[in-house]
VEXDREN-2710 file (C-alpha; in Angstrom, 1 decimal):
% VEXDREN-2710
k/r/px/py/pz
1/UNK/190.7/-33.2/-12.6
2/UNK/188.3/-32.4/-15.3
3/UNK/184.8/-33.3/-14.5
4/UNK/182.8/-35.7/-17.0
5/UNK/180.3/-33.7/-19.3
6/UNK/177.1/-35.8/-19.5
7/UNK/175.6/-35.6/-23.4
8/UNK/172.4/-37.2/-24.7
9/UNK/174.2/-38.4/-27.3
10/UNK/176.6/-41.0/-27.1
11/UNK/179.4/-39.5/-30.0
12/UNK/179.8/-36.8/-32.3
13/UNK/179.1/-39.8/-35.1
14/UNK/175.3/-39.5/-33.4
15/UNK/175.0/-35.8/-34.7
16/UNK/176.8/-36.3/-38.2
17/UNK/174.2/-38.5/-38.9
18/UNK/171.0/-37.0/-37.9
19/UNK/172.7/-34.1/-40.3
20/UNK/172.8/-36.7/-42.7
21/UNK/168.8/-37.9/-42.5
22/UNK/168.1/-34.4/-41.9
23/UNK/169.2/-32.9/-45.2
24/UNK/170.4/-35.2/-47.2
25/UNK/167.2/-36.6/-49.2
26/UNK/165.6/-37.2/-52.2
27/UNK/162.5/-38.9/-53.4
28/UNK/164.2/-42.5/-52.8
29/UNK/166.0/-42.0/-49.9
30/UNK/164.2/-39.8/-47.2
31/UNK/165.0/-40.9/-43.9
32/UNK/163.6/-37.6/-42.2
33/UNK/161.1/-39.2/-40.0
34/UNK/163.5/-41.4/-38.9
35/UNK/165.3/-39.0/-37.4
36/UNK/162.8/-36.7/-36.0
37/UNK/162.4/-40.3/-34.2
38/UNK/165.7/-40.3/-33.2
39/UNK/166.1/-37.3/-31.9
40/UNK/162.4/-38.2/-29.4
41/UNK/164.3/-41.1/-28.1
42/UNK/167.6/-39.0/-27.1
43/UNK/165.4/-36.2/-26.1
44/UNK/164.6/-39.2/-23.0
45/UNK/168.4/-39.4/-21.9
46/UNK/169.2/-35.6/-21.6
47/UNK/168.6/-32.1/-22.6
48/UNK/169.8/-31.9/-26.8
49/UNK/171.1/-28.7/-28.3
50/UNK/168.6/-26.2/-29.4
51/UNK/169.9/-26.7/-33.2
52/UNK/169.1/-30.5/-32.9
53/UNK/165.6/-29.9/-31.0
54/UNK/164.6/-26.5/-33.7
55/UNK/165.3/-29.0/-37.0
56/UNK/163.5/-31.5/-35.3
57/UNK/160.2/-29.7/-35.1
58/UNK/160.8/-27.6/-38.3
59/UNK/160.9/-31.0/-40.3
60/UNK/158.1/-32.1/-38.0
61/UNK/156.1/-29.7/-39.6
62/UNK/156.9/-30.2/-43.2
63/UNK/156.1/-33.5/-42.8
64/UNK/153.0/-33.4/-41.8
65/UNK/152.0/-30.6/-44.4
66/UNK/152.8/-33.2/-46.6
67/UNK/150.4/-35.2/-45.6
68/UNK/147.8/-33.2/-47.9
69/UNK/143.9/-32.7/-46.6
70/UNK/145.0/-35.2/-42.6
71/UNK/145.6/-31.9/-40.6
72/UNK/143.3/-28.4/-40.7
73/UNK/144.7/-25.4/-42.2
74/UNK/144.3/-24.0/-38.7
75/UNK/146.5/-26.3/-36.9
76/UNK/148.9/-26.4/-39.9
77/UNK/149.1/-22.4/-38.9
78/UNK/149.0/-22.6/-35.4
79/UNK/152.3/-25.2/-35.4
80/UNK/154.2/-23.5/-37.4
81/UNK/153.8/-20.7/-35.4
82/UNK/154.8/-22.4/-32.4
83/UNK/157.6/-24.3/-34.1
84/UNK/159.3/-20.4/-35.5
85/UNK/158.6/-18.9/-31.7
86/UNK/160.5/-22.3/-30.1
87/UNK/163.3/-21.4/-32.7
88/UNK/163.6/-17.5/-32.2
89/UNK/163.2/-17.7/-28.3
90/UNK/165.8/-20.8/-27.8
91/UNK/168.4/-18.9/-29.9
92/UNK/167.9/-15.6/-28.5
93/UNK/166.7/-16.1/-25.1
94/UNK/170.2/-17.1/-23.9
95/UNK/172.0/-13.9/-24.7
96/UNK/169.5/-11.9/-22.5
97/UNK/172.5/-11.6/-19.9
98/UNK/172.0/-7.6/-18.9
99/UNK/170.2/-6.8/-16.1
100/UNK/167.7/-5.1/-18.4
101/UNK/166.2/-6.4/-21.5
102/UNK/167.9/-6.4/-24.8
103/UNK/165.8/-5.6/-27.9
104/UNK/165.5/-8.6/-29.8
105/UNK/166.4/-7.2/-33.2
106/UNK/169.7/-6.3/-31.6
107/UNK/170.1/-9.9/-30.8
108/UNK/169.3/-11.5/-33.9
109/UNK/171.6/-9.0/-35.6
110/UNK/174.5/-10.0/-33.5
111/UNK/173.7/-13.8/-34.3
112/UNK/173.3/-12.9/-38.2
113/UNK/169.6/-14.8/-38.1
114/UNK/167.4/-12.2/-40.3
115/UNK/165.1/-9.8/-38.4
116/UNK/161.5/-11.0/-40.1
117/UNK/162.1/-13.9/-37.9
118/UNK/162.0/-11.5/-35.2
119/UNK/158.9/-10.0/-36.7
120/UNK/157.4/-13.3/-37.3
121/UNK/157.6/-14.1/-34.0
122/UNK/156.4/-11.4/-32.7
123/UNK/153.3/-11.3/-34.9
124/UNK/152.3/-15.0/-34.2
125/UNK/152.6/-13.8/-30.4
126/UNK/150.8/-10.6/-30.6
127/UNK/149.1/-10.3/-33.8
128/UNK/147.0/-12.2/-36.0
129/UNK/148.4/-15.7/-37.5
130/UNK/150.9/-15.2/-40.5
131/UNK/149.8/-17.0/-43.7
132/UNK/150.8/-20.1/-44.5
133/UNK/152.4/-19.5/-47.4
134/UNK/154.5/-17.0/-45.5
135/UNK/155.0/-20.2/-43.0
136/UNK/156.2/-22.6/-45.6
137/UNK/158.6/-20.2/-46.8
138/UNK/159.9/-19.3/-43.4
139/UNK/160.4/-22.4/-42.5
140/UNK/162.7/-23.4/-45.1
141/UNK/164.4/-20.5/-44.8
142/UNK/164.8/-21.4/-40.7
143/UNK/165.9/-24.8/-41.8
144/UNK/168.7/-23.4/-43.9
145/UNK/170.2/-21.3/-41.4
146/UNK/170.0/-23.9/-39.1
147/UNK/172.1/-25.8/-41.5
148/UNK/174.8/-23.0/-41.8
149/UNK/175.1/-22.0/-38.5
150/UNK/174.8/-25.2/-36.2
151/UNK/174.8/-28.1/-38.4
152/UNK/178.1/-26.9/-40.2
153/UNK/179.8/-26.4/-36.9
154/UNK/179.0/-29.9/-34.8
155/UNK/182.5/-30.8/-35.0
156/UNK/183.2/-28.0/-32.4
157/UNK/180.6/-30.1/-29.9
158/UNK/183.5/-32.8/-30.0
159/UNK/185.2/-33.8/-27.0
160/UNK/182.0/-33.9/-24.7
161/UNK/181.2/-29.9/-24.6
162/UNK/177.3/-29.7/-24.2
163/UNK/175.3/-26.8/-24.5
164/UNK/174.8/-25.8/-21.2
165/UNK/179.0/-25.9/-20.5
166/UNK/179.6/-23.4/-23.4
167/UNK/180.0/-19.9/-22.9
168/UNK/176.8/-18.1/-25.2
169/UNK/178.7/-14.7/-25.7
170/UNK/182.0/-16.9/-26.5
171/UNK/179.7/-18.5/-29.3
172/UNK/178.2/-15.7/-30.6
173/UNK/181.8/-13.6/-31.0
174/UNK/182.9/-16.9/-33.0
175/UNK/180.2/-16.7/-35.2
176/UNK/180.6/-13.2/-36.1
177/UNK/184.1/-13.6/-36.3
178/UNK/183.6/-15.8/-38.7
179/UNK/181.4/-13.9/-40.6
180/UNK/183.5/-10.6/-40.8
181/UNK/186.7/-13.3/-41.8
182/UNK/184.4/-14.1/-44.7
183/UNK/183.7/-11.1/-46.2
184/UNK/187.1/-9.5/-45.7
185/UNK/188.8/-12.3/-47.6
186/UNK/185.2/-11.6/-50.3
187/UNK/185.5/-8.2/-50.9
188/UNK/189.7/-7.7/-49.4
189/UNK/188.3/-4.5/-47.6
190/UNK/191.8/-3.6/-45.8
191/UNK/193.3/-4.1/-49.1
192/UNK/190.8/-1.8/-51.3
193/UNK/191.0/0.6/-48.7
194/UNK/195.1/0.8/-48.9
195/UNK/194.9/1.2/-52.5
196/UNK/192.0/3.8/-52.6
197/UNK/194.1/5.8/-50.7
198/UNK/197.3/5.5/-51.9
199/UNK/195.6/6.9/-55.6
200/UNK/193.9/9.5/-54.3
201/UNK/197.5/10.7/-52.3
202/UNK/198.3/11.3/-56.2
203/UNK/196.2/13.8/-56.6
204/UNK/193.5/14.9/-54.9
205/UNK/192.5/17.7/-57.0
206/UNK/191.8/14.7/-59.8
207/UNK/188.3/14.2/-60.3
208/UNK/186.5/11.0/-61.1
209/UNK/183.5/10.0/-63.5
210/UNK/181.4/8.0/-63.8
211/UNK/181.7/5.4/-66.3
212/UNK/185.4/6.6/-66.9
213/UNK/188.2/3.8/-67.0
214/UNK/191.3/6.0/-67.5
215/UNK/192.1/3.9/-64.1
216/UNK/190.7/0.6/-63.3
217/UNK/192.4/-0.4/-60.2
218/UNK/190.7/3.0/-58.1
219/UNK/187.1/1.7/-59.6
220/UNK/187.5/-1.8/-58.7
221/UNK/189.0/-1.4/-55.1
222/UNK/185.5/1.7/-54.8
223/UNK/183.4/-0.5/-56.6
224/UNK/184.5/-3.4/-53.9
225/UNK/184.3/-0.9/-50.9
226/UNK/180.4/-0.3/-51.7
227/UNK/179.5/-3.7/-52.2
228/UNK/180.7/-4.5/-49.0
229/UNK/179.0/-1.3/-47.6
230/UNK/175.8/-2.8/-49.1
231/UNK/176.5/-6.4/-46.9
232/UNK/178.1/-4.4/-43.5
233/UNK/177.7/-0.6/-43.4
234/UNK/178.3/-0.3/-39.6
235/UNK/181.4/-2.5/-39.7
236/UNK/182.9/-0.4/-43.3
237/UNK/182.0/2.9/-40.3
238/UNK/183.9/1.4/-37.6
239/UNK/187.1/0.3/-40.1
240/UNK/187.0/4.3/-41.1
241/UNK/187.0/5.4/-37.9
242/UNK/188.5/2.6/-35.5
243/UNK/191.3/1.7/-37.8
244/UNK/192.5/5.2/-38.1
245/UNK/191.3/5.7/-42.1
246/UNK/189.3/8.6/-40.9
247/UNK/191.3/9.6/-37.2
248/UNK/194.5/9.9/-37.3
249/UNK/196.0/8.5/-34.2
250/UNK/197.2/10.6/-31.0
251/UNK/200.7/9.8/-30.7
252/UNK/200.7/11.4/-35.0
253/UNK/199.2/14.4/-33.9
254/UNK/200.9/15.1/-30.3
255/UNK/203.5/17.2/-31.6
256/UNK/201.7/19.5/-34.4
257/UNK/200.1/22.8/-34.1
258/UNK/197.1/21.9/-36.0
259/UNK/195.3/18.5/-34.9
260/UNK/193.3/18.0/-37.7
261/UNK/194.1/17.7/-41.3
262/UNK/191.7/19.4/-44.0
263/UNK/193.2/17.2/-46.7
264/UNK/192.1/13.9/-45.6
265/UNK/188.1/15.5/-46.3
266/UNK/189.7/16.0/-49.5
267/UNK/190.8/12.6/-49.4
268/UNK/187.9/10.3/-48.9
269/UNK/185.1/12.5/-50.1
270/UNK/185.0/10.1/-53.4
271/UNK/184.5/7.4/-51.6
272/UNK/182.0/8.8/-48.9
273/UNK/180.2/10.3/-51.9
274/UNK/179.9/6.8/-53.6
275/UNK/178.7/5.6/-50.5
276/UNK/175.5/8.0/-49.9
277/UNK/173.8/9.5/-47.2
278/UNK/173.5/6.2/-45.3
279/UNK/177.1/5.8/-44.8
280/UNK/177.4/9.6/-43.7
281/UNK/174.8/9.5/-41.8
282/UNK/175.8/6.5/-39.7
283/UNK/179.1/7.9/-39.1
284/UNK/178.0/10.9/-37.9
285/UNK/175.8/8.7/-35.7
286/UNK/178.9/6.9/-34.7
287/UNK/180.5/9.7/-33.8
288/UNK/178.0/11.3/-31.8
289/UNK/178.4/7.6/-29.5
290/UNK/182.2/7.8/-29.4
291/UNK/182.2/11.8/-27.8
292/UNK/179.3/10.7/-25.6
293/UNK/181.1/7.4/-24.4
294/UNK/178.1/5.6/-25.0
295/UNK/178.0/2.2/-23.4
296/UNK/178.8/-0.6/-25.8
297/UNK/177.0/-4.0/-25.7
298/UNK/179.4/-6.7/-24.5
299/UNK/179.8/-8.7/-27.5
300/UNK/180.5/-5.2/-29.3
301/UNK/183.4/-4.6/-26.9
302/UNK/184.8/-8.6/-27.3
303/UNK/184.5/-7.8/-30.8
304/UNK/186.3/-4.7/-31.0
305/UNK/188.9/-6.3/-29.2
306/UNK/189.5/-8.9/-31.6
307/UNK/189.6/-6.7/-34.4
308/UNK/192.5/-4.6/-33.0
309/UNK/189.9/-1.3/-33.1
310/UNK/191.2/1.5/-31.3
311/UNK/189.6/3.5/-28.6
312/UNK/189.3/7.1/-29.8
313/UNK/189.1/8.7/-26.6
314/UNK/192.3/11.0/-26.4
315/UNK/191.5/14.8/-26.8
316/UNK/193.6/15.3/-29.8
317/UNK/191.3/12.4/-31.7
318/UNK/188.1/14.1/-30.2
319/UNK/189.6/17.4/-32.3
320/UNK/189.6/15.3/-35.2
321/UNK/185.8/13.8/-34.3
322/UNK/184.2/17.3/-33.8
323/UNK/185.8/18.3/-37.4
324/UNK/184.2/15.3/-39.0
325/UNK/181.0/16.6/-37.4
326/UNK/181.3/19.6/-38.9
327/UNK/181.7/18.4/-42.7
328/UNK/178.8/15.3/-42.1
329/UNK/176.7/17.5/-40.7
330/UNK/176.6/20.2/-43.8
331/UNK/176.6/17.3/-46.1
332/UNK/173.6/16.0/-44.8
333/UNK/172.0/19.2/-44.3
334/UNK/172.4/20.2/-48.2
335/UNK/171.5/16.9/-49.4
336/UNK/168.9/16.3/-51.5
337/UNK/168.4/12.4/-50.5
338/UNK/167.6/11.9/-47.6
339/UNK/168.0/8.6/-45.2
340/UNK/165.2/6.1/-45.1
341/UNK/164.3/6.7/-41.9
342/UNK/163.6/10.3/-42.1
343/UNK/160.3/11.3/-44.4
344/UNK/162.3/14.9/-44.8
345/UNK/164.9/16.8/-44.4
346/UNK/163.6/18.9/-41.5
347/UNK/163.5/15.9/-39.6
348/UNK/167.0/14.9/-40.3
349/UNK/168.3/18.1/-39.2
350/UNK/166.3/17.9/-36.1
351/UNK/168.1/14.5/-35.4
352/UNK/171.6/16.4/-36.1
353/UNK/170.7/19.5/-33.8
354/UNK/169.8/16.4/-31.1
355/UNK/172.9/14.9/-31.5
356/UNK/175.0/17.8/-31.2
357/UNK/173.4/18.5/-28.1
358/UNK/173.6/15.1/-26.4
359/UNK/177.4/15.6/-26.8
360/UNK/178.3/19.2/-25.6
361/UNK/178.5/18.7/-22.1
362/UNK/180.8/15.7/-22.9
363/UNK/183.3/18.0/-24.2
364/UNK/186.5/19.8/-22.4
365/UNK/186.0/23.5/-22.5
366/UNK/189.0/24.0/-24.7
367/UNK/187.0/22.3/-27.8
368/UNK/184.0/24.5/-27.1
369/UNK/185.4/27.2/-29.8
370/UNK/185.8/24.5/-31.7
371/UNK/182.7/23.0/-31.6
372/UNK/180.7/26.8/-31.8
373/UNK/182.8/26.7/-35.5
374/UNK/180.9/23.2/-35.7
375/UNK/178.0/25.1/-35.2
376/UNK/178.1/28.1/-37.3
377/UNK/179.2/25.7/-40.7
378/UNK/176.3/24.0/-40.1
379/UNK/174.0/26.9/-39.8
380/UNK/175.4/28.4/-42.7
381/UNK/174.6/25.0/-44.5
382/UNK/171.1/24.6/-43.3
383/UNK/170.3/28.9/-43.8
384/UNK/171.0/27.7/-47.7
385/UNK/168.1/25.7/-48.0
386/UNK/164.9/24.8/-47.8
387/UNK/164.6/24.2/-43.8
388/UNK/162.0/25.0/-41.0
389/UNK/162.9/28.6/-40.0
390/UNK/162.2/27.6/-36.0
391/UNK/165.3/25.0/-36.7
392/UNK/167.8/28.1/-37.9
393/UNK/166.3/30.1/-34.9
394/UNK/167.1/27.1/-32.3
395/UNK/170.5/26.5/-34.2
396/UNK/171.3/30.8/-33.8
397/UNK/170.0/30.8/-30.5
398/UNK/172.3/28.0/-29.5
399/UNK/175.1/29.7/-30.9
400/UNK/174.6/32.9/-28.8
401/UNK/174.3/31.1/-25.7
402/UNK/177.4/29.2/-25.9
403/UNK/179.2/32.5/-27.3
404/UNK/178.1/34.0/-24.6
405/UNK/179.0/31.6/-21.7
406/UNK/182.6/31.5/-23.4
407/UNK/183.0/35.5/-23.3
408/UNK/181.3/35.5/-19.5
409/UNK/184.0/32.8/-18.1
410/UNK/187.2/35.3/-19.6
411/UNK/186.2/38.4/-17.6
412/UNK/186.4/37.7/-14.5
413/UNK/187.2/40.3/-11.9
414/UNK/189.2/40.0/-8.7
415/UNK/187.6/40.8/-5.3
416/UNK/188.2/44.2/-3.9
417/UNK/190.8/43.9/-1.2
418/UNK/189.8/45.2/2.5
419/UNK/192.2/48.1/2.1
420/UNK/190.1/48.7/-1.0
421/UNK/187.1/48.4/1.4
422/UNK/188.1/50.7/4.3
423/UNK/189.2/53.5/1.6
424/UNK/193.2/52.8/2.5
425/UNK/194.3/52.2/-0.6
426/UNK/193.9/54.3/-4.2
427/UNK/192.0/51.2/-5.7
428/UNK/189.2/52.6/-3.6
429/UNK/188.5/55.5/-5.5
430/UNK/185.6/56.4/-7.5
431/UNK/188.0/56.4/-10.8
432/UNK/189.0/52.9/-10.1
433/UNK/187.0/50.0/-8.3
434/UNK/188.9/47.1/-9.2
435/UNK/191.6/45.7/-6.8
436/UNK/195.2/46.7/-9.4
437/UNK/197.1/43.1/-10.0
438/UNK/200.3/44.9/-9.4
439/UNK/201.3/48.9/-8.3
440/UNK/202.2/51.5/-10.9
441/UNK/205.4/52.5/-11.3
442/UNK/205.1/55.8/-9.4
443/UNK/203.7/54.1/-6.6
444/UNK/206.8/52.1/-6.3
445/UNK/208.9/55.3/-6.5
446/UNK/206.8/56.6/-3.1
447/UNK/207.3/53.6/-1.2
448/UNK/211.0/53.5/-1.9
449/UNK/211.5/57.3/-0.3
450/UNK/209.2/56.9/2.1
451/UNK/211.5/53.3/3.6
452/UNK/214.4/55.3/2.6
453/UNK/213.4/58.2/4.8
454/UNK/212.0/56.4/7.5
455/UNK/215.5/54.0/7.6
456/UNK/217.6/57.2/7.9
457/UNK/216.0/58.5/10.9
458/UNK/215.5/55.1/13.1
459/UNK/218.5/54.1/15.3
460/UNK/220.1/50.8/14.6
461/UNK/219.4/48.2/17.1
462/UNK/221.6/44.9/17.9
463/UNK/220.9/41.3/19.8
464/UNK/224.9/41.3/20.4
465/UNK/227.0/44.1/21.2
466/UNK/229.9/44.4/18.1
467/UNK/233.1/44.0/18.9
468/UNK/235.6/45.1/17.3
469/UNK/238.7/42.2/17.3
470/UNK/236.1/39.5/16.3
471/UNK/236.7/36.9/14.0
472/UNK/234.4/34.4/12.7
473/UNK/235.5/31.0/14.4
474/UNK/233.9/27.4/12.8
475/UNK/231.7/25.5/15.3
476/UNK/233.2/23.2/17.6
477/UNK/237.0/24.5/17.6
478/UNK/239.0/26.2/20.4
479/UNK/239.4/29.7/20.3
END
C-alpha cells in the first residue's frame, strides 16, 4: 500500500493559479500581491517547492521597487541579493550528491540556468554588491526561467508527488532530455548529419566555396550542423564520436588488416573546418577523457544512456581515437586561431603535449608505435611554425625515450644456462656467451654417433626372460 504524500497545497488547481497571478498581469488586473500572500499562508501548512517559494520573493522584490523613494537603495540591493542567492542555492544545492563538492558552474550547466547567475551569486557573497540595474535585470531574467522550467511543468507535481519524494537527478535528466529533444527536432541534427555524409561519399576530392550554391541541400544540412554547434558544441562532439560519425564501431573493424580509415579525415574535414578550432579542440579534449577513462558525472552517464551513446572502449576503437589525435593535434598546432582560452599558441600546444601525456600509460603496448607516429606528426606540425623551441625539445625528447623503451623491451637475452656456467657446454666460450635457443646441426650429428656408439657396445638387459613359444594372450582369458 502506497503511503499518502502530504502537500501544502490542497490540488494541482492551487499551483495553476498562483501561475496565473504570477504572470498573467497587466495594469488593470495585477493580482501579484495576492499571491505572494498566498503563497505566506501555505508556506504555514508545509514545506512548498523551491519554484513556488523563488517567484515568490523574486516578485516580492519587484514589488516593492515599485514602490519608488519607501525603501533605501541599500536595502533594495541588499534583497535582491538575498532573493538571487536563495534562488541559485535552492536549485543547485540539491544536486551536491558526490562525496566531494561539485563546481557550481557544472551544476547550473546540467540544469540549463545561465552561469552569471552563478557569478552573481557568488559576487553578492564574496564581493562587493552588484548594481541594481544589474539586479533588476537579473531578476526578470530569474523570473523567466522560473516560468520555463517549473511553472510550465506543474502538471508533473499531479497526483500528490512533493518535492522532497522526487528523485533530483531523475529531474534534472528530464529536463535535459527535454532540451536536447528540442533542438534535435530545431536543427534535425541526425538528419543533416546523414545527408552531409552521404554528399561528401560522392566525392571527396570535391571541394566547396564559400558562397557557392551549385548544391544547396550540403550548405543547408552544414549551415544547420553549425548553428547547432553554436547552441550545444559538447553534445554535436559526443554525436561525432559516440554515435560512430567519427569511430567506426568494433565489430566493423574486427576483421580488417587496417583499423582505421584515412578517408573518413577526408570525409568530415569540411565540416570540422566550418566548425573552427573550438569544435577541434573540444574533441580532442574528449578524446583525451575517453583513453584516460575519466570518471563521468552521474547525470552524464544517465544521459548517455538515454541517448543510445556507445562506450568506445574496445582496442580497435582506441586505434581509431589515437589517429584522430594525431590529425587534431597538427590542426591545432598550425592554426592561426587560436581557442579563447588560450592567449597563444605556445600555450595551446603545451595543453596538447599535457594531454598526450595524461593518456600514455593508459594505452596497451601494442598502440605505443602507434601513438610515437602520433608523436612525430605532431612534431613535424609544430617544427613548421612559430613555437617555443623548449616545446619541440620536450616533444623530441619524449620521442626518444619512448623509442627507446620500445627497442630495449625486443632484445632481451636468455640467462646463461649452468652448463654454460661450469664451462660444460660450447655456449661457454669466449666466441659465444649467450645460452643457443636450439643446437646446430653438427652438434646433432655428434650426439647421434656418440648414442649410436655407446648403444652398440652395452649389453641388452630384460625385466622378463624371452621366451620363445609366447603369444600375446588378452587379460582375463584362460590360457
Amino acid at each position: 500500500m502506497q503511503r499518502p504524500t502530504i502537500t501544502a497545497y490542497r490540488s494541482i488547481d492551487d499551483l495553476r493559479q498562483l501561475k496565473q497571478w504570477f504572470y498573467d498581469y497587466n495594469e488593470e488586473t495585477d493580482n501579484r500581491l495576492k499571491a505572494v500572500q498566498k503563497v505566506k499562508g501555505l508556506a504555514t501548512r508545509g514545506k512548498l517547492p523551491h519554484g513556488v517559494e523563488a517567484t515568490s520573493f523574486l516578485t516580492t522584490m519587484v514589488l516593492n521597487d515599485n514602490e519608488l523613494g519607501l525603501i533605501d537603495s541599500n536595502t533594495l540591493q541588499l534583497s535582491y541579493t538575498m532573493a538571487l542567492i536563495r534562488f541559485v542555492n535552492g536549485l543547485l544545492d540539491p544536486f551536491q550528491q558526490s562525496n566531494y563538492a561539485i563546481p557550481m558552474h557544472l551544476l547550473a550547466k546540467q540544469l540549463n540556468l545561465p552561469t552569471y547567475f552563478v557569478e552573481l551569486r557568488h559576487m553578492g557573497t564574496h564581493e562587493s554588491l552588484p548594481s541594481l540595474d544589474i539586479l533588476r535585470i537579473t531578476c526578470g531574467n530569474a523570473l523567466n526561467w522560473l516560468y520555463e522550467y517549473f511553472w510550465s511543468n506543474i502538471e508533473n507535481l499531479a497526483g500528490g508527488e512533493n518535492e522532497s519524494s522526487r528523485d533530483p537527478l531523475r529531474e534534472v535528466l528530464s529536463l535535459r532530455m527535454k532540451d536536447i529533444e528540442a533542438k534535435f527536432e530545431k536543427y534535425q541534427v541526425y538528419n543533416n548529419l546523414k545527408t552531409f555524409k552521404r554528399i561528401r561519399k560522392q566525392d571527396l576530392d570535391k571541394v566547396y566555396m564559400d558562397g557557392d550554391e551549385t548544391d544547396p541541400k550540403y550548405y543547408k544540412c552544414l549551415a544547420d550542423i553549425v548553428e547547432f554547434a553554436g547552441e550545444d558544441m559538447n553534445l554535436l562532439v559526443d554525436i561525432l564520436l559516440f554515435k560512430n560519425y567519427l569511430i567506426y564501431p568494433a565489430l566493423k573493424v574486427k576483421d580488417k588488416k587496417s583499423k582505421f580509415n584515412p578517408l573518413i579525415i577526408k570525409l568530415y574535414q569540411p565540416m570540422l573546418d566550418k566548425l573552427g578550432v573550438e569544435c577541434k579542440l573540444q574533441c580532442f579534449d574528449r578524446i583525451i577523457d575517453i583513453i584516460s577513462d575519466k570518471l563521468k558525472a552521474p547525470i552524464d552517464q544517465k544521459l548517455h544512456k538515454r541517448l543510445g551513446f556507445a562506450e568506445l572502449s574496445d582496442p580497435d576503437e582506441t586505434v581509431q581515437l589515437v589517429e584522430w589525435l594525431a590529425y587534431l593535434g597538427q590542426e591545432l598546432a598550425k592554426s592561426e586561431q587560436t581557442p579563447r582560452e588560450f592567449p597563444d599558441r605556445d600555450a595551446l600546444v603545451t595543453s596538447l603535449l599535457d594531454g598526450l601525456q595524461s593518456i600514455e600509460k593508459k594505452l596497451e603496448e601494442a598502440l605505443l608505435p602507434t601513438f610515437t607516429s602520433v608523436l612525430d606528426r605532431i612534431l613535424e606540425a609544430i617544427s613548421k611554425e612559430e613555437i617555443l623551441q623548449s616545446l619541440v625539445d620536450r616533444l623530441s625528447d619524449w620521442i626518444k625515450l619512448i623509442k627507446n623503451l620500445q627497442s630495449t623491451k625486443k632484445t632481451y637475452d636468455l640467462p646463461p644456462s649452468l652448463d654454460d656456467l661450469l664451462g660444460l657446454s660450447p655456449a661457454a666460450t669466449p666466441q659465444s656467451s649467450k645460452r643457443p635457443l636450439q643446437a646446430e646441426p653438427q652438434e646433432d650429428n655428434v650426439l647421434k654417433k656418440k648414442k649410436q656408439h655407446a648403444s652398440a657396445n652395452e649389453t641388452p638387459m630384460f625385466l622378463l626372460t624371452p621366451h620363445e613359444n609366447w603369444k600375446p594372450t588378452p587379460f582375463g582369458t584362460c590360457v
